[in-house]
VEXTORLUM-318259 format. One record per residue (C-alpha): residue number from 1; residue in one letter; x, y, z. Coordinates in steps of 0.25 Angstrom, whole numbers. Each point is the difference from the previous one (the first is absolute). Layout:
BEGIN
> NUM;A;X;Y;Z
...
END
This chain:
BEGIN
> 1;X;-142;-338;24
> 2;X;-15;-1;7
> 3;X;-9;9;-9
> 4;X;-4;13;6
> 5;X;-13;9;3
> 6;X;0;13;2
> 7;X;-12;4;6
> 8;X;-2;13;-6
> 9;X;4;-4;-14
> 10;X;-10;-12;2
> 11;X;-12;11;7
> 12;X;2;10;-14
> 13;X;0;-13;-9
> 14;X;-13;-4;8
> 15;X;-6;14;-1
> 16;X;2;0;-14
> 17;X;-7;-12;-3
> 18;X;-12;3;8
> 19;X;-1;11;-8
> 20;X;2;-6;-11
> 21;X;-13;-9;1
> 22;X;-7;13;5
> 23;X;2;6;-11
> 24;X;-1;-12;-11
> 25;X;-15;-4;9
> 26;X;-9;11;-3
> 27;X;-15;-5;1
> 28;X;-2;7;-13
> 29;X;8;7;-8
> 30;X;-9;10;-2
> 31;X;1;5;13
> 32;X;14;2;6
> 33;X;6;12;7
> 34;X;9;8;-7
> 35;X;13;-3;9
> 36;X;-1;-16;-4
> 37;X;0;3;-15
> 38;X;11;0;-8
> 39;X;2;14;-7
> 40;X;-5;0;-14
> 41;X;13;2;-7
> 42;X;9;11;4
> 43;X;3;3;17
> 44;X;-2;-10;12
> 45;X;-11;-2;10
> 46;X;4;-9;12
> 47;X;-4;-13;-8
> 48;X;12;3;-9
> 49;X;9;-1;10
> 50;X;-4;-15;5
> 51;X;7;-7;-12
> 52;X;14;6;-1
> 53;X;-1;-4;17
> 54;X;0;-12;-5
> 55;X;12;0;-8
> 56;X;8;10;11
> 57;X;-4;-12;10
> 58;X;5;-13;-10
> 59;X;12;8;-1
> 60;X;2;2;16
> 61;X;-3;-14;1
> 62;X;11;-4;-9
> 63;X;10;7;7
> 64;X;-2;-10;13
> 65;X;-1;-13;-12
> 66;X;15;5;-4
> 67;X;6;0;14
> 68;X;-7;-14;4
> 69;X;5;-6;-15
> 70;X;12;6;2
> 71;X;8;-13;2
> 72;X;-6;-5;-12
> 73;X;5;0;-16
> 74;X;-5;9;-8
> 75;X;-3;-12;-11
> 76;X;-11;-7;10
> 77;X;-4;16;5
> 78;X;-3;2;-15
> 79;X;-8;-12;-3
> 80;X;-8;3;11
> 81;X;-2;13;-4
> 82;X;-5;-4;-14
> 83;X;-8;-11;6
> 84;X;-8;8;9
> 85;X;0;12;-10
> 86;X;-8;-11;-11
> 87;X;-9;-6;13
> 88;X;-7;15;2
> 89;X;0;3;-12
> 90;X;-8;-12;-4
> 91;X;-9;1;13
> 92;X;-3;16;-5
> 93;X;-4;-6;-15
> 94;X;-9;-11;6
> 95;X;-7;10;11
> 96;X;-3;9;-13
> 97;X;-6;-14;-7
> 98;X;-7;-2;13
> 99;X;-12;-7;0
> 100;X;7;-5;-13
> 101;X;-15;2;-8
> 102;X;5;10;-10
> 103;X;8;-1;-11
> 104;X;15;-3;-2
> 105;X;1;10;-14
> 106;X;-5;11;11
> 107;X;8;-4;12
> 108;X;8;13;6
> 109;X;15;-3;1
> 110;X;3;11;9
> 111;X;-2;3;14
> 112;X;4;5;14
> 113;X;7;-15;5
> 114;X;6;0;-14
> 115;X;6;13;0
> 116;X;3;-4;15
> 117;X;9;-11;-6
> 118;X;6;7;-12
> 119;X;5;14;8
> 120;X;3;-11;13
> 121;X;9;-8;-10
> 122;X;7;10;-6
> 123;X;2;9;13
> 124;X;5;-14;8
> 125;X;13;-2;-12
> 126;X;1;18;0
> 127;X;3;-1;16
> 128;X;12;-9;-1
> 129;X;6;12;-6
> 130;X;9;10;6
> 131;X;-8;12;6
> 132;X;5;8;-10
> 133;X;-5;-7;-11
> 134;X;-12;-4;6
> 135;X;-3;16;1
> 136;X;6;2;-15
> 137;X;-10;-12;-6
> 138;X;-13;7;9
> 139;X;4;12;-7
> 140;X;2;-4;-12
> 141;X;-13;-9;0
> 142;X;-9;13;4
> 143;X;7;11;-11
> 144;X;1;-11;-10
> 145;X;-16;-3;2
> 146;X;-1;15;-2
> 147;X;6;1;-13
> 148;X;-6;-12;-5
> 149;X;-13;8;2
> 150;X;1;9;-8
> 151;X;3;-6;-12
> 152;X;-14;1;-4
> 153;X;-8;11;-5
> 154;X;-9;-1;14
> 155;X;8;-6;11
> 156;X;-9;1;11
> 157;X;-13;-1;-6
> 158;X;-9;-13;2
> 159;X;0;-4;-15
> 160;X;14;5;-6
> 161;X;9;-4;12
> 162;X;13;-10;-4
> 163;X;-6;-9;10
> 164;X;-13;-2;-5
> 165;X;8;-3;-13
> 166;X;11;-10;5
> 167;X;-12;-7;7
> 168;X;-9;-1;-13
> 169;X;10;-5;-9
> 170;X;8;-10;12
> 171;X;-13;-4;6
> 172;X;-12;4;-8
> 173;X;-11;7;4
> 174;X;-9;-11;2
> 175;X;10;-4;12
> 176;X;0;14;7
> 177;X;-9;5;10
> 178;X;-13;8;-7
> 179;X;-5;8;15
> 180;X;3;13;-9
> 181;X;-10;-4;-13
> 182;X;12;-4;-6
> 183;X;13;-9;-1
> 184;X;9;6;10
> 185;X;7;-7;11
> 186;X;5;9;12
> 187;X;9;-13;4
> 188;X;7;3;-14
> 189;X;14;-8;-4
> 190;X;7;14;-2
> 191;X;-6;7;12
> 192;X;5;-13;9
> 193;X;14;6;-1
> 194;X;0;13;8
> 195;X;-8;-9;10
> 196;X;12;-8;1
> 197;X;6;13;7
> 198;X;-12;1;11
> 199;X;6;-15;3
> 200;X;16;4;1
> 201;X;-6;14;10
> 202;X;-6;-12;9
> 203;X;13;-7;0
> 204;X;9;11;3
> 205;X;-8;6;11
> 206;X;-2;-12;8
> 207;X;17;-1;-3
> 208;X;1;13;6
> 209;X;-9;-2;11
> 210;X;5;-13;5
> 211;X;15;0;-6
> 212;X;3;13;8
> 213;X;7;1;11
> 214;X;-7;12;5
> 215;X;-14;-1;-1
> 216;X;-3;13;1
> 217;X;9;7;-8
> 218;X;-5;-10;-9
> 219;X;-15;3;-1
> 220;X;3;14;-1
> 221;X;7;-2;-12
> 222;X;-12;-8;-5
> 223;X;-9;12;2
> 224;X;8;9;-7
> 225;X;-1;-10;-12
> 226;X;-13;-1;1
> 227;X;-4;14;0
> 228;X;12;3;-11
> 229;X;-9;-12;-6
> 230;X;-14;6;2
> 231;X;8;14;-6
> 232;X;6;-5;-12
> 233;X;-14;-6;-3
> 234;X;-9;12;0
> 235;X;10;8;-7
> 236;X;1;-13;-11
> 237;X;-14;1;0
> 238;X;-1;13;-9
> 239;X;7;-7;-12
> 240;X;-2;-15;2
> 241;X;-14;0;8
> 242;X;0;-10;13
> 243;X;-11;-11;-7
> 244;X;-1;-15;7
> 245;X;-8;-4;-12
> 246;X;14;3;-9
> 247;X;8;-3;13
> 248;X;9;12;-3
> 249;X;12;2;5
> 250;X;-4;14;8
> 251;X;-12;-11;5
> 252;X;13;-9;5
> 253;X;7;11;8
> 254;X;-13;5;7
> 255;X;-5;-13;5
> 256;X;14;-5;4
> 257;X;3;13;7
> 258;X;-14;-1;7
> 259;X;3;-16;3
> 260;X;12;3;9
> 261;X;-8;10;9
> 262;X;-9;-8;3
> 263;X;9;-12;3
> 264;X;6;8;7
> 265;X;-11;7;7
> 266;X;-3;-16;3
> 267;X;13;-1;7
> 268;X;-1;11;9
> 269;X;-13;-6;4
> 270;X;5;-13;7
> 271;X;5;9;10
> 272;X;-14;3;5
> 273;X;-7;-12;7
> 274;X;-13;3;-5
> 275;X;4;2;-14
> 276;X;8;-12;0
> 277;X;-11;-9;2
> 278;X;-7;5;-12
> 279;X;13;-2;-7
> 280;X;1;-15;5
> 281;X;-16;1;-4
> 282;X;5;3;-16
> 283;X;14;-9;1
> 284;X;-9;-12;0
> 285;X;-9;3;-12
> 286;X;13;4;-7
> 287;X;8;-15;3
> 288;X;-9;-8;-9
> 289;X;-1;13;-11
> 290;X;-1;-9;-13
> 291;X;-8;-9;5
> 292;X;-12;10;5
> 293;X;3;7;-12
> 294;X;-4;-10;-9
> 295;X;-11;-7;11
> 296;X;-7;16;-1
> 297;X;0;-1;-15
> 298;X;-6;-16;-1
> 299;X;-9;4;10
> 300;X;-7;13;-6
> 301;X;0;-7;-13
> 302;X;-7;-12;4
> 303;X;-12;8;5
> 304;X;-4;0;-15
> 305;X;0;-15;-2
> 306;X;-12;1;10
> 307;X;-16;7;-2
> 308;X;-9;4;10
> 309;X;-13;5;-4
> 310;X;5;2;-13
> 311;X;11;9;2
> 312;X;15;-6;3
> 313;X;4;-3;14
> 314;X;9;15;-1
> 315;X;-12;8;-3
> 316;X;-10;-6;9
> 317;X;11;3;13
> 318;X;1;13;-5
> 319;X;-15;3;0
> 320;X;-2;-8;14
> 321;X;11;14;5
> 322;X;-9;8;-8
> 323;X;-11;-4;6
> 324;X;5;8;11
> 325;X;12;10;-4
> 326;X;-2;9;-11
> 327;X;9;-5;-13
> 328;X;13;7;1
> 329;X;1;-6;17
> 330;X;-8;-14;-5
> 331;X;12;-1;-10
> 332;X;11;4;10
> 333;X;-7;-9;11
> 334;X;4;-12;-10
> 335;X;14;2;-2
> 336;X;0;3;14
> 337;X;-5;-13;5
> 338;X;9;-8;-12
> 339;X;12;8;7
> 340;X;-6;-5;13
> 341;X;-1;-16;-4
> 342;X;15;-1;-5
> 343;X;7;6;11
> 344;X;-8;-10;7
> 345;X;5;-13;-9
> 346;X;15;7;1
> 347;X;-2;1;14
> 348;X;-3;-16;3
> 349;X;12;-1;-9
> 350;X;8;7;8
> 351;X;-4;-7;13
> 352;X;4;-13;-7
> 353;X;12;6;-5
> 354;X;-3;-5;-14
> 355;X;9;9;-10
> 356;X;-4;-4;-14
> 357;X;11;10;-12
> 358;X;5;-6;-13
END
């Protein structure tokens, strides 16, 4: 079976990468509007929601990989599965090395591709299941994750959390990310599990979406999960607090439940002509995502390998958009023309129909 694109599926995966290199671009990092921030440690802010999108849309994807591999043994789907699963993971540890100047002793293991891969590999065996089970293992992953918390004396503190812990003494703190003064990775091996759930809700809504005879009745079922989502969340929130950082379970329900309206707000959309073109605009940023992904992150980085006037390549754009634009706009202008220049390179791809997955 031919492999299939959905355009709004492709638009929200697209939409999500731009943000993504919007928010992960700043000119300076002193001066960033609130919204494209991560919250500091408890709550969400719109930047929090751009990663479990990720996951939500790896596992809508997978659903349209299963039909096309339908007609092939589970032996050869496996091995591609672990092989691909190994391939991004080594491409997320090689961008974090990236220039490769630094130190191996001090090279972060984790990351967003790698915890991409491990929630992808397990959600791609967990959806050959039976509904049922698949439901029952979702569950149990989030209510388990929640009692594993609180095992210790401060569960969802910075320092005391168990995932901290596990990472120190699996890991070390040398191989962890220091952006909070101190070893603790927000891409954490414990906290990968419940993520594995934001990959399984991608699955089942692009089933129930594409599956169903009856389109309709079908999305309105999807909104009511979602808002029973979005609803469980805030009430969870109260005793296990919604945190991206620890990736908690409450954190999983809210950005799952938001990620099915707005695929399916996305869906809704290619009714309208107008909306669908910006859809279509989207779609082709989101058919090369790994590749733009990776080319935003060699990109920025190699700014540093260069000086002008004393000051890297990264600092002196920033100034030349401060020259003109006070900091906070100078800083957004940036990200903004970064966004700009790879929706231009995925659309040239595009337009030689040049796919490039794994």
């Amino acid at each position: 079976m031919a492999k299939q694109r959905y355009v709004a599926l492709d638009a929200m995966r697209g939409l999500t990468l731009a943000l993504m290199v919007l928010v992960n671009t700043p000119g300076s990092w002193s001066y960033v509007y609130a919204p494209l921030l991560h919250a500091d440690w408890h709550g969400a802010t719109f930047t929090d929601y751009i990663f479990p999108f990720f996951l939500f849309i790896v596992g809508s994807a997978m659903f349209f990989s299963n039909r096309s591999q339908a007609s092939i043994p589970y032996s050869v789907r496996t091995v591609k599965i672990i092989k691909r699963t190994a391939l991004m993971f080594l491409i997320g540890l090689l961008l974090n090395f990236y220039p490769f100047s630094g130190s191996v002793d001090e090279l972060r293991i984790l990351g967003v591709l790698q915890r991409i891969a491990l929630a992808y590999c397990a959600a791609a065996f967990i959806v050959w299941l039976p509904g049922v089970a698949r439901l029952m293992i979702s569950a149990t992953l989030l209510l388990g994750y929640w009692g594993l918390m609180n095992l210790v004396d401060d569960p969802y503190g910075l320092t005391g959390n168990i995932v901290r812990q596990i990472d120190l003494a699996v890991l070390g703190a040398d191989h962890l990310w220091q952006g909070k003064g101190l070893a603790f990775d927000p891409e954490g091996v414990l906290s990968t599990f419940p993520a594995i759930v934001n990959v399984i809700f991608g699955f089942e809504a692009a089933r129930m979406l594409i599956a169903s005879e009856n389109k309709a009745k079908a999305q309105i079922k999807l909104v009511i999960v979602a808002v029973a989502s979005i609803a469980v969340a805030l009430t969870w929130h109260q005793v296990f607090p919604i945190n991206k950082s620890l990736w908690t379970s409450s954190f999983v329900l809210l950005t799952s439940g938001a990620a099915i309206l707005v695929l399916l707000a996305l869906v809704q959309l290619e009714k309208l002509s107008l909306a669908r073109s910006l859809e279509v605009g989207f779609a082709q940023l989101g058919k090369n995502p790994l590749f733009i992904y990776i080319l935003s992150i060699v990109w920025v980085k190699s700014y540093y390998l260069f000086s002008v006037d004393g000051q890297s390549l990264y600092q002196f754009i920033f100034q030349a958009f401060n020259s003109f634009l006070n900091e906070y706009n100078a800083s957004l202008a940036f990200a903004l023309i970064h966004v700009a220049i790879l929706w231009l390179v995925a659309w040239w791809m595009d337009k030689k129909k040049i796919v490039i997955s794994i």
